[in-house]
C-alpha positions, 0 to 999 in steps of 0.5 A, spaced: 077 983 547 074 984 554 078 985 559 082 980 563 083 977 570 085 984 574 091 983 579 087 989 583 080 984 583 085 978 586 088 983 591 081 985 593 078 977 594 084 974 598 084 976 605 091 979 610 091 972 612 092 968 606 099 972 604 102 966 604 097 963 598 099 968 594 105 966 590 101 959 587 094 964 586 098 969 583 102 962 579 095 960 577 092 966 575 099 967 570 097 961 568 090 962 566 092 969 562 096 964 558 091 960 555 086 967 554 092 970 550 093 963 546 086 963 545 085 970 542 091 969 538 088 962 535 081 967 534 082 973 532 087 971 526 081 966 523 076 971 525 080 975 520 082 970 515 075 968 514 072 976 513 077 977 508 075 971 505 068 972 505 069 979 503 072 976 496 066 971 495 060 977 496 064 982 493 058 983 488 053 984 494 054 988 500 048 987 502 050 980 504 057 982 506 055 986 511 050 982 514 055 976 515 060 980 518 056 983 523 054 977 525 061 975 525 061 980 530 055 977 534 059 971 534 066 974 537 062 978 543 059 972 544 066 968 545 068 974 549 064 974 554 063 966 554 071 967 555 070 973 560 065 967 564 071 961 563 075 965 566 071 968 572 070 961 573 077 959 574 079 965 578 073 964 583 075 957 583 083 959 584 080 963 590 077 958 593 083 953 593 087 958 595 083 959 602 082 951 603 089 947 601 086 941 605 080 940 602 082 941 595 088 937 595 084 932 599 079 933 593 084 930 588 087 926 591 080 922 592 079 924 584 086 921 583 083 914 586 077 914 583 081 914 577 085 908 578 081 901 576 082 897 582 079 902 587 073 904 582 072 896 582 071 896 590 067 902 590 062 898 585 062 892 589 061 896 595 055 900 592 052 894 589 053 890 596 050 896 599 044 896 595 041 889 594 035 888 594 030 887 601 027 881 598 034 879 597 036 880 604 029 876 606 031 870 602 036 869 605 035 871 612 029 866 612 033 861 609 038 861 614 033 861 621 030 855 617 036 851 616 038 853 624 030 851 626 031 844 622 037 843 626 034 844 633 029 838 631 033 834 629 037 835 636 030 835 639 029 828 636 035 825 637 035 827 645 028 824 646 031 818 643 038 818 648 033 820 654 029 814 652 035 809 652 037 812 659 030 810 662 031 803 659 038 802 662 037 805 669 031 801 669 035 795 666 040 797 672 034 797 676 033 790 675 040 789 675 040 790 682 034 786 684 037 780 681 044 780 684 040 781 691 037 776 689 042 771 687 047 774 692 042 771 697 042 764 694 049 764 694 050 766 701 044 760 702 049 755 698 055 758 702 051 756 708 050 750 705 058 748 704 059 750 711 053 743 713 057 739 709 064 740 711 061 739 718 057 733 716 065 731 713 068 732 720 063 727 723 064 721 718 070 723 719 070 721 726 065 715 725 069 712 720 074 710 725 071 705 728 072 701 722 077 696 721 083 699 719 084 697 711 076 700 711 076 706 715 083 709 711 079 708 704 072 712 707 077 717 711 081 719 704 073 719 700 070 724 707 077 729 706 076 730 699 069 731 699 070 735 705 076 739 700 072 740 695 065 743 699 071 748 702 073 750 695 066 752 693 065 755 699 071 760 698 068 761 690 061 763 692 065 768 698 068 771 692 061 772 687 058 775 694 064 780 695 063 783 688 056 784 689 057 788 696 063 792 691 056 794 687 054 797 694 049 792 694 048 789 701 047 781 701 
């Protein structure tokens, strides 16, 4: 067998610095001389069995028998020497894990999640989230600024439509005004018209008793009636008229 993993290679590659390391590099190579030594008791054994074996069956023709068990031997340098790489390979990387315990533990730690299904089924979707389609991510930009632009015109549509029946009230308030002016008006003429009447009811008071007494005591309680009731309508309009001053409308 070619030559194994050397103890004098390993103290050559670790630095002063890495004494520390030692023991769990020096476990690791153990390790790995184990495996070589199973290997080759597993190998060397059948290698033989099966020489032996061939040697029995061509035993009538040497000829044959050589050539197989040289290439017997081929096959046995080629293990070898595929061994001998197997393990280079597992020094170097035992090495390289001894010189960064952080990164390699972080290393299979990730690898230990990604071994989990939950975290490869939010891996997947996260990569897939991550690569949809331009055209897909278009769609649906453009399908939102429509529906945003749909919205707006139908504000639009309805605040031509409140600003329109603003301008309907302020011009009917307009109106509005112009109309309480204008009755206040008219209600001040008839208060000033009560006021006549009640006048006219004191003076035909003053006339009616000239008349004989039975005559005069009739017109005089017809004259306060009417006298009372012009008073009455005068203090109702008075009212309407202070309403419509409360309205900061001047009448």
């Amino acid at each position: 067998m070619v030559a194994t993993i050397a103890g004098s290679e390993e103290k050559s590659e670790l630095s002063p610095g890495d004494d520390r390391q030692k023991p769990w590099m020096e476990y690791g190579v153990q390790q790995a001389r184990l495996i070589q030594k199973n290997l080759e008791e597993v190998v060397d054994p059948a290698i033989k069995a099966a020489s032996t074996r061939l040697s029995e069956i061509l035993s009538t023709s040497s000829a044959h028998l050589h050539m197989t068990l040289d290439m017997l031997q081929d096959m046995k340098s080629d293990y070898h020497a595929f061994e001998d790489a197997f393990f280079g390979k597992i020094k170097e990387g035992l090495i390289i894990a001894a010189s960064k315990p952080v990164v390699t533990c972080g290393v299979a730690a990730g690898l230990g999640i990604l071994t989990l299904k939950r975290p490869r089924r939010f891996l997947y979707h996260s990569t897939l989230r991550l690569f949809l389609s331009e055209e897909s991510l278009v769609s649906r930009a453009d399908a939102k600024v429509k529906d945003l632009r749909q919205s707006i015109e139908l504000m639009k549509a309805e605040s031509e439509k409140l600003e329109k029946k603003a301008l309907q009230a302020e011009e009917e308030m307009r109106r509005g005004r112009t109309k309480l002016r204008q009755a206040g008006n008219q209600i001040q003429g008839v208060i000033r018209s009560a006021y006549k009447i009640e006048r006219k009811a004191r003076g035909l008071k003053d006339d009616v008793g000239e008349l004989p007494g039975r005559q005069a005591s009739r017109f005089r309680s017809q004259v306060s009636k009417l006298a009372s009731e012009a008073k009455q309508e005068r203090n109702v309009l008075m009212k309407e008229v202070s309403k419509i001053n409360n309205h900061g409308i001047s009448v």
